[in-house]
N, C-alpha and C positions, 0 to 999 in steps of 0.2 A: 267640631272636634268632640267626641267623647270625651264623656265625666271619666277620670280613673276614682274608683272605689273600693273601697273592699268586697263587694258584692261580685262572683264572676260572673264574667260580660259572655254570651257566649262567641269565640272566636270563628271569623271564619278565613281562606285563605282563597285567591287567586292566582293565576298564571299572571307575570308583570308584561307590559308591552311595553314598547317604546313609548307612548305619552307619559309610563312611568319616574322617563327620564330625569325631573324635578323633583320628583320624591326620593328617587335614590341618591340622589349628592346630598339629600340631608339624610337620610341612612348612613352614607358613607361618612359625613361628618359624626353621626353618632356611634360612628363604630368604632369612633378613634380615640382608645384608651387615655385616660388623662388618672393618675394618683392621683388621691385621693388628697384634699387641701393644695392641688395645683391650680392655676388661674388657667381658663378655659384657651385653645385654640384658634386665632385670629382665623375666618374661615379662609381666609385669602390660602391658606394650606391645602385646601383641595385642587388649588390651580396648579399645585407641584405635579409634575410627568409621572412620578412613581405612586400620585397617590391617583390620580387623574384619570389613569387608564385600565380602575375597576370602574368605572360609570360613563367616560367620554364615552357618546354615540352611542347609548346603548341600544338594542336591538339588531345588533349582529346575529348572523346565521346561529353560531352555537350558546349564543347569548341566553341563558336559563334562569328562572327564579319565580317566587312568591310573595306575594305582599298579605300580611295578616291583616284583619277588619275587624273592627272593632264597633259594630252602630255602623254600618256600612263605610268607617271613615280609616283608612290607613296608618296604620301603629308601627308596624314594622317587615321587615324585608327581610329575604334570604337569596344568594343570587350567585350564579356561577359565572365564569367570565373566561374562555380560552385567553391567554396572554403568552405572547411569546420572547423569545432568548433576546430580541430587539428589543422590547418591549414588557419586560417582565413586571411582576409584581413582587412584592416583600415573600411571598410562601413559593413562590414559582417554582416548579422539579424541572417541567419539559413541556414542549407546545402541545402534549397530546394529553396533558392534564388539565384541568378546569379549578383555578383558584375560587375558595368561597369565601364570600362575607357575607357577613351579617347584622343587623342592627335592629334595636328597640328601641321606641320613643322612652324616657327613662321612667316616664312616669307610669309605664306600662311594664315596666319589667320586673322579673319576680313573678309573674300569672301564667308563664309554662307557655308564652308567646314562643319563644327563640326556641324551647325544644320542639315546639310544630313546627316551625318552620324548617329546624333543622333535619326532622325527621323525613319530610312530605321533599326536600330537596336532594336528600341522601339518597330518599326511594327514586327520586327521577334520574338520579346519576346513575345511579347502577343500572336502571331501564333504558338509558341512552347508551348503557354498556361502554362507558369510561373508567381507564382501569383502578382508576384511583381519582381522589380528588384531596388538593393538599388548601393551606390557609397559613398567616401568619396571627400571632397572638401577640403581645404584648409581656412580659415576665409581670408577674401580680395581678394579669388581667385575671378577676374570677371565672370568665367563662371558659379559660383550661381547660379547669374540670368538668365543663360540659364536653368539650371536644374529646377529653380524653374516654370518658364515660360513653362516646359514640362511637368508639374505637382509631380516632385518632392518637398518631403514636410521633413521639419527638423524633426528626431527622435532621435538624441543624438547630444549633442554637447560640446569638451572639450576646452581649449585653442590654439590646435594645429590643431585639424580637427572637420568637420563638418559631423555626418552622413546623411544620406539621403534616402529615399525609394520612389520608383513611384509605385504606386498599381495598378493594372488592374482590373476592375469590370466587 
């Protein structure tokens, strides 16, 4: 594992495969909002169907994403995931949208990790010509205002998540 330091590392990013599949349930574990002075997530929470079914089996036909490298060693992911009305996810619109997550190791975050990744998987969505891509967020999650600052725009919002959609014109 990379040292994190104040020194930048330089980053680099890959296409994920299916061996990825073990690195992204701890992505997906760290992508899961906790307030701040809360006690962490029993992981046993990834086995829930609604959290389960951005990473179960990944490598599905439209199954999309990036893993950032840090020292040739993986720090964090970006990753799209078709889910359907059976099968939805927390940001779900429609089967013909690609929900996105994301996650940084935390002790790499703050180094402009998450906005490469988000940028290099934005560029792929729209090159795959999907008409949008939506996510849910968390209310206080700070990366909001990443999503909003990449033109994500609020389309539901309940007391526990926030949907979201980025449309491509």
């Amino acid at each position: 594992m990379p040292k994190p330091d104040s020194s930048p590392e330089p980053i680099a990013t890959r296409a994920l495969t299916p061996a990825d599949e073990p690195f992204l349930w701890e992505m997906l574990y760290q992508a899961l909002y906790l307030p701040p002075g809360q006690p962490p997530f029993s992981r046993e929470i990834l086995q829930q169907p609604e959290i389960a079914c951005y990473v179960q089996g990944w490598g599905q036909p439209h199954d999309r994403g990036f893993a950032a490298l840090v020292e040739g060693a993986p720090v964090g992911a970006a990753w799209l995931r078709l889910l359907t009305a059976e099968r939805p996810g927390y940001g779900y619109v429609d089967d013909d949208t690609p929900e996105l997550s994301i996650a940084v190791l935390p002790e790499f975050r703050g180094k402009g990790i998450g906005s490469l990744l988000m940028s290099r998987l934005l560029e792929l969505a729209q090159q795959t010509r999907y008409p949008a891509v939506c996510l849910s967020v968390s209310p206080g999650n700070p990366a909001l205002r990443l999503y909003q600052r990449r033109g994500f725009a609020i389309v539901d919002e309940t007391l526990s998540s926030i949907q979201m959609v980025r449309y491509f014109s």
